[in-house]
C-alpha positions as CSV (number, residue, x, y, z in Angstrom):
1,X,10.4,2.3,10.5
2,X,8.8,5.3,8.5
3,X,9.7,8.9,8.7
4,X,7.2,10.9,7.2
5,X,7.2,14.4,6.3
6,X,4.6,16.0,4.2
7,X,4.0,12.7,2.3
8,X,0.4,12.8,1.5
9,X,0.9,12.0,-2.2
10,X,3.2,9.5,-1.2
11,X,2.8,7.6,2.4
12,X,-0.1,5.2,1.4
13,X,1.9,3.6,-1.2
14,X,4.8,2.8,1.3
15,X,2.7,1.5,4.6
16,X,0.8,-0.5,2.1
17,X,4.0,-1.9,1.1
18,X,5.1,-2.9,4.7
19,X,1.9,-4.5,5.6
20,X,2.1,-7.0,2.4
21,X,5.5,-8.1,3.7
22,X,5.7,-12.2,3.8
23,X,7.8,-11.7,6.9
24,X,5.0,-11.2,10.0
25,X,6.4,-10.4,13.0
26,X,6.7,-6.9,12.2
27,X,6.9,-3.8,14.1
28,X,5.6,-0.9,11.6
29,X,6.6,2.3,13.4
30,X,5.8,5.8,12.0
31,X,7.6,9.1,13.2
32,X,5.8,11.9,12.0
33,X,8.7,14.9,11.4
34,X,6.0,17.9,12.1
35,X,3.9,17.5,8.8
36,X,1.9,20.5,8.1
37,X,-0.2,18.9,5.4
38,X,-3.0,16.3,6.0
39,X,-0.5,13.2,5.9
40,X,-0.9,12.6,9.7
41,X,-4.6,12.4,9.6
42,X,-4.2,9.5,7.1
43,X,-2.5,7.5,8.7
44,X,-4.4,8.0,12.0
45,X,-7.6,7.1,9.7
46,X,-6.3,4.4,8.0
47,X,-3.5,2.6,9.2
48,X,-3.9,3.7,12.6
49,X,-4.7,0.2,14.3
50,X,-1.8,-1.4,12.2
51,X,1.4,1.5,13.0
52,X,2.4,3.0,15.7
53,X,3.0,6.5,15.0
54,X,5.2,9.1,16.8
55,X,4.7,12.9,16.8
56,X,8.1,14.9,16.9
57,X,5.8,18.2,16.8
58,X,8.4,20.0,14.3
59,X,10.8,18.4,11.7
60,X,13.8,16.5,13.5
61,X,15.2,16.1,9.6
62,X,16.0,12.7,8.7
63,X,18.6,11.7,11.2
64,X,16.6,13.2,14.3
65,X,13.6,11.6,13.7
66,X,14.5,7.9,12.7
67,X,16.5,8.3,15.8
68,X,13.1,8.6,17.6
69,X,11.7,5.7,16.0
70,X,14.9,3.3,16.5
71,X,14.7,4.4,20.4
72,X,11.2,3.5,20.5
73,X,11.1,0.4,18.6
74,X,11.2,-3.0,20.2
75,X,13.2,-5.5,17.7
76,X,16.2,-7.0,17.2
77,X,16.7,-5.4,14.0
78,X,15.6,-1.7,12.3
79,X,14.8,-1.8,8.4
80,X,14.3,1.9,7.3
81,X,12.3,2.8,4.5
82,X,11.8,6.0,3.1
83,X,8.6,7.2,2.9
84,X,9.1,7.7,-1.2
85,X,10.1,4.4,-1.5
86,X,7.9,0.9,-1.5
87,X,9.1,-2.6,-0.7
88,X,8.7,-5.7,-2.7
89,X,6.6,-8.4,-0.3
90,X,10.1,-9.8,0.6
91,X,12.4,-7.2,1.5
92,X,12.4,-7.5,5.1
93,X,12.7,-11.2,5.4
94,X,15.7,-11.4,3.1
95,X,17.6,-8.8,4.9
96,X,16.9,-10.4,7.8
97,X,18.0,-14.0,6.8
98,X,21.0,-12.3,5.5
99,X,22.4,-11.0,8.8
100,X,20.5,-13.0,11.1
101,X,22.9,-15.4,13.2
102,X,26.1,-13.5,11.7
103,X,27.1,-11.1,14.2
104,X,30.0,-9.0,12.1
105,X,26.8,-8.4,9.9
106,X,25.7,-4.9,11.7
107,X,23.7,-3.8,8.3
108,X,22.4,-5.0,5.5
109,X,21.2,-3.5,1.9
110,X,19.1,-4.7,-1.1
111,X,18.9,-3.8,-4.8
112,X,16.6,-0.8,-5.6
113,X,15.1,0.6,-8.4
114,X,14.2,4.2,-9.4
115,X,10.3,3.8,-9.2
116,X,9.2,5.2,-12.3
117,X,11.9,3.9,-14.6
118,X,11.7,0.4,-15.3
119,X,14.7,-1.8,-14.7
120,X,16.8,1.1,-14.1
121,X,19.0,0.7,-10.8
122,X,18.7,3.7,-8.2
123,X,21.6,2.0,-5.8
124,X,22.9,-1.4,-4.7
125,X,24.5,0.4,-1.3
126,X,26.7,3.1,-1.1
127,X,30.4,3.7,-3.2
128,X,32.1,7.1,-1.6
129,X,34.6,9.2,-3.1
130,X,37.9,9.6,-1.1
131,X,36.4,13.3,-0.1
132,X,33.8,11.5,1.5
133,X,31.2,12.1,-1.4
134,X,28.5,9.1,-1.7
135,X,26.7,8.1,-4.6
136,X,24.7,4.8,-4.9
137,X,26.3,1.8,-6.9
138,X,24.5,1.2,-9.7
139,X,22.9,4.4,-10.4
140,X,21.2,4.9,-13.5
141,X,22.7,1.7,-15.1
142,X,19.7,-1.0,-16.4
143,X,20.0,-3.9,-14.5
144,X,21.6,-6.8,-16.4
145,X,22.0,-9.0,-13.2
146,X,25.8,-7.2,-13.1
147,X,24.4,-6.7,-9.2
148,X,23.2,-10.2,-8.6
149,X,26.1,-11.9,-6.3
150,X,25.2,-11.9,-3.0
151,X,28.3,-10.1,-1.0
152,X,29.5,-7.4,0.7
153,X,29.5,-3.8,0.3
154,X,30.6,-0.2,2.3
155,X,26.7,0.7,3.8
156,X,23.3,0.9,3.2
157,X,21.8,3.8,1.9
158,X,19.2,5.7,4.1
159,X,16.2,5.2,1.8
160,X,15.9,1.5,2.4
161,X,18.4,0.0,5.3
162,X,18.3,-2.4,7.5
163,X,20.4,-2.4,11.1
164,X,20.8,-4.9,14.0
165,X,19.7,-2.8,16.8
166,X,22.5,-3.3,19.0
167,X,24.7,-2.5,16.6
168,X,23.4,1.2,16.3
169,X,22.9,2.1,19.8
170,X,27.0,1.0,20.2
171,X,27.6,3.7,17.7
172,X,25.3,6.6,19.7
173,X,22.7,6.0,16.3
174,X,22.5,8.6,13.5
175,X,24.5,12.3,14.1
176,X,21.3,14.3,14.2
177,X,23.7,17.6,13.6
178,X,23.5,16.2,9.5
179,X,19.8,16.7,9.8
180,X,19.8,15.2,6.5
181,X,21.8,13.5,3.6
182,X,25.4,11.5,4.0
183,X,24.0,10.6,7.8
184,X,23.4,7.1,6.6
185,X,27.5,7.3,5.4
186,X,28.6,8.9,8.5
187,X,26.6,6.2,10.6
188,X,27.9,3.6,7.9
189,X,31.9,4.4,8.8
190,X,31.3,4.5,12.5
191,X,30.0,0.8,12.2
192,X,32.7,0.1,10.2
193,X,35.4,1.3,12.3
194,X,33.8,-0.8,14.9
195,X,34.5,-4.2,12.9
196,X,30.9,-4.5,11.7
197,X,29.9,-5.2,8.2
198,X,27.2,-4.7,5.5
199,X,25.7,-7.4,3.6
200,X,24.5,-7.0,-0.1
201,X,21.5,-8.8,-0.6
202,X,20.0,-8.5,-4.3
203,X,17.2,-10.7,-3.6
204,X,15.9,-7.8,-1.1
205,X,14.4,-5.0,-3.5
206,X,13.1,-2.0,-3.0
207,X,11.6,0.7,-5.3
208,X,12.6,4.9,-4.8
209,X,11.0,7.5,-6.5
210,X,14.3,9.9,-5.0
211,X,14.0,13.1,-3.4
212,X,10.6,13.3,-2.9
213,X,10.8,15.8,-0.4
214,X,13.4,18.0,-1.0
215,X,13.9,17.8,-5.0
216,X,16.7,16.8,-7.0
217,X,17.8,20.2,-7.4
218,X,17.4,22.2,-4.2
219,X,19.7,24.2,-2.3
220,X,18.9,22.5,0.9
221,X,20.0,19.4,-0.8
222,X,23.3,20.5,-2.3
223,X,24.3,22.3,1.0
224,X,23.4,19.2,2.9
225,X,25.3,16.9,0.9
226,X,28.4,19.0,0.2
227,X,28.6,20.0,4.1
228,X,27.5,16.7,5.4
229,X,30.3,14.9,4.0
230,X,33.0,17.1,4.7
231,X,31.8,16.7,8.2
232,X,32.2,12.3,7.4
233,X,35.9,13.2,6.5
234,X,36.8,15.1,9.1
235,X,34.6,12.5,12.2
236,X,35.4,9.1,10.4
237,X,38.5,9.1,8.3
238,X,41.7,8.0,9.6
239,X,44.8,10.3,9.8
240,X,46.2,9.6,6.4
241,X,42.9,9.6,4.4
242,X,41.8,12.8,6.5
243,X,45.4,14.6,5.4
244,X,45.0,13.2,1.9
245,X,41.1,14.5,1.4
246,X,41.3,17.8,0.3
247,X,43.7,17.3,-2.8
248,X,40.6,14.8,-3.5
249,X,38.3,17.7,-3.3
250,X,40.2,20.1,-4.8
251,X,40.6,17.6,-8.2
252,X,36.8,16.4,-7.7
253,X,35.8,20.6,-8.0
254,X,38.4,20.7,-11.3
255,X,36.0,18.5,-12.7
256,X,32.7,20.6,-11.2
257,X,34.1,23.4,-12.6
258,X,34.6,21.3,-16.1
259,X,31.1,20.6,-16.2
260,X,29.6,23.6,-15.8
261,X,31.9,25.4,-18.4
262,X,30.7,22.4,-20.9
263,X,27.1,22.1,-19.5
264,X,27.7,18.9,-18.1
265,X,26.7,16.9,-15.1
266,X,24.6,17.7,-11.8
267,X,26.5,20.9,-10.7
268,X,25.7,22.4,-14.4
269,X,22.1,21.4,-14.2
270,X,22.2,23.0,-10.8
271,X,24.0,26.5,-12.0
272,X,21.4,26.7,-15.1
273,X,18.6,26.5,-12.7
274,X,19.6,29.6,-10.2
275,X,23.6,30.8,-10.8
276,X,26.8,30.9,-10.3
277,X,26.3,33.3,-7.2
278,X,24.3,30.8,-5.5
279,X,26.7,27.8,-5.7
280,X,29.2,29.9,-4.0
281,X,26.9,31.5,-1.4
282,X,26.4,27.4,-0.6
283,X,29.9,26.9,-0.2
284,X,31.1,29.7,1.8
285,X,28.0,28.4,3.9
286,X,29.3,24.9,4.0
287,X,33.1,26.0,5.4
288,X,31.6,28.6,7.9
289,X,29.2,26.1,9.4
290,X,31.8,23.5,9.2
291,X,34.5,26.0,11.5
292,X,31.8,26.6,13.9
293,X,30.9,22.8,14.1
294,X,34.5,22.0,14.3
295,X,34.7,21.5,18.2
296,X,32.0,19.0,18.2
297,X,33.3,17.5,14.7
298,X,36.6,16.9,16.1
299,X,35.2,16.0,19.7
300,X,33.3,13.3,18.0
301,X,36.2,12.3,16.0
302,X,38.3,11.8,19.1
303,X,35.9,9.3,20.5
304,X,34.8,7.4,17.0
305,X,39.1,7.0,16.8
306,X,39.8,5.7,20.3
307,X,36.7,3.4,20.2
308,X,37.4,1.7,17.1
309,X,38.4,-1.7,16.2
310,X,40.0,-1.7,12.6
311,X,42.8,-0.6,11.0
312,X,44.0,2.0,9.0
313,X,44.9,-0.1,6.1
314,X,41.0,-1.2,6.3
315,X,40.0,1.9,5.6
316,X,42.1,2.3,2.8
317,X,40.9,-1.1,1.3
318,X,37.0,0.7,1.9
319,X,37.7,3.2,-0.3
320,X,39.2,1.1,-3.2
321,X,37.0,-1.5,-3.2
322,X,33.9,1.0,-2.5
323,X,35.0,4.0,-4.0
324,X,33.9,6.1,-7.0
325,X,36.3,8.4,-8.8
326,X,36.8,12.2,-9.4
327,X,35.6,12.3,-12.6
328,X,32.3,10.3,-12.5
329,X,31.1,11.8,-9.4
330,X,31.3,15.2,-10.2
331,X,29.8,15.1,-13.6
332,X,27.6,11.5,-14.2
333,X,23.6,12.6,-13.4
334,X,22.4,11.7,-10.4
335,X,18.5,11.7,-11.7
336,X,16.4,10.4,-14.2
């Protein structure tokens, strides 16, 4: 499935992708997120025959519409890919053999590679901070084959995924309140908690050119991802991590803080672009929205805590084995 929004520069490149794919019983379906440049034409004209394509009429954001497309789609299984990304000829029918037949195996994720930087990892699934703060595994490092073991890890990322179906509808599929950015983690956790797991599968790659849409730098994106996860801590962590979480974010904004005085990391690039001001407007915005979410947050959290099936001590054994720390992600660069 393909969300598309605005991608005329980049769309072709991706279908094309999907219809090369060795694996042939394939459903391509295309949700188009209210596009108000000539990227829905397109695809009517050229791939219109080979798709099917969805019209949400206004932009859904990324958890709203691939929740369209996943309710409309008629597999077993629902592999996500971002309409910046490509897929090597294989992707879909090495995820697939990977969780095929294995029913704790509720996702699965491949390697992928920044698209214009050659060799250079973009993520190998998702490591997230103990403030619920993802970054991908692997990101920016050349690949050396340090990736290559087949195995487990937290969750996919959003930009290529792949889901059993079944496994998504029992979780209620992706929160469309994130509209965009850490949904993927938030839907990630909630399989989790209900005994499912992700397989790594290196042989599966894919190829990101990364925030195609939004940019690396927006203010969209940083209020997204700083809000979004606050709102994974406070759905999806169990009591002890939830009580511990803020003395993580209050050490991980130490080291924000760090960076920008020494012109250092994303939040520095960020700052030098617009200011000081503006990063704060962002997160006065993040706590307000976050108080007047906080009925739904915690009404979701009630269910997601009764429902699920693992333990406490699992989570904490997520975040060690899948975890980042303070330091790296609040001042290693996130681009290229």
């Amino acid at each position: 499935m393909v969300l598309n929004w605005n991608g005329l520069r980049i769309i072709e490149n991706c279908l094309d992708s999907l219809l090369r794919q060795t694996y042939s019983n394939l459903e391509i379906v295309v949700v188009d997120n209210g596009s108000t440049d000539d990227s829905l034409a397109l695809i009517k004209n050229r791939y219109g025959s080979k798709v099917k394509i969805l019209e949400n009429g206004r932009n859904l954001g990324f958890a709203g519409g691939c929740n369209v497309g996943i309710r409309a789609a008629q597999g077993e299984y629902i592999a996500l890919l971002n309409s910046d990304a490509t897929a090597d000829e294989a992707w879909v029918a090495e995820s697939l053999k990977a969780i095929h037949g294995v029913a704790r195996m509720g996702m699965a994720c491949g390697k992928t590679y920044f698209a214009y930087k050659e060799g250079t990892l973009e993520n190998t699934g998702h490591i997230v901070f103990r403030d619920g703060l993802g970054r991908g595994r692997g990101r920016l490092q050349k690949d050396r084959k340090q990736f290559d073991d087949q195995d487990t890890i937290l969750c996919p990322t959003g930009c290529a995924a792949f889901y059993r179906k079944r496994a998504l509808e029992e979780v209620g599929l992706f929160d469309e309140k994130f509209f965009a950015y850490a949904d993927d983690i938030d839907v990630g956790f909630r399989l989790r908690l209900l005994g499912y797991e992700c397989a790594y599968v290196p042989s599966a790659i894919a190829y990101h050119e990364l925030s195609a849409s939004f940019g690396m730098l927006s203010s969209l994106k940083a209020y997204l991802l700083e809000r979004n996860r606050l709102w994974v801590v406070i759905k999806c962590f169990p009591l002890p991590q939830l009580i511990a979480a803020p003395w993580h974010t209050v050490t991980r904004y130490f080291y924000m803080i760090y960076g920008v005085l020494g012109r250092i990391g994303p939040v520095a690039q960020y700052v030098q672009k617009t200011s000081l001001l503006s990063l704060a407007w962002i997160f006065l915005k993040v706590y307000f929205s976050t108080l007047f979410h906080l009925p739904y947050l915690l009404a979701e959290r009630r269910e997601i805590m009764r429902t699920r099936k693992t333990t406490n001590a699992d989570f904490e054994k997520w975040l060690r084995d899948y975890g980042v720390n303070a330091r790296d992600v609040a001042l290693k660069d996130v681009s290229y």
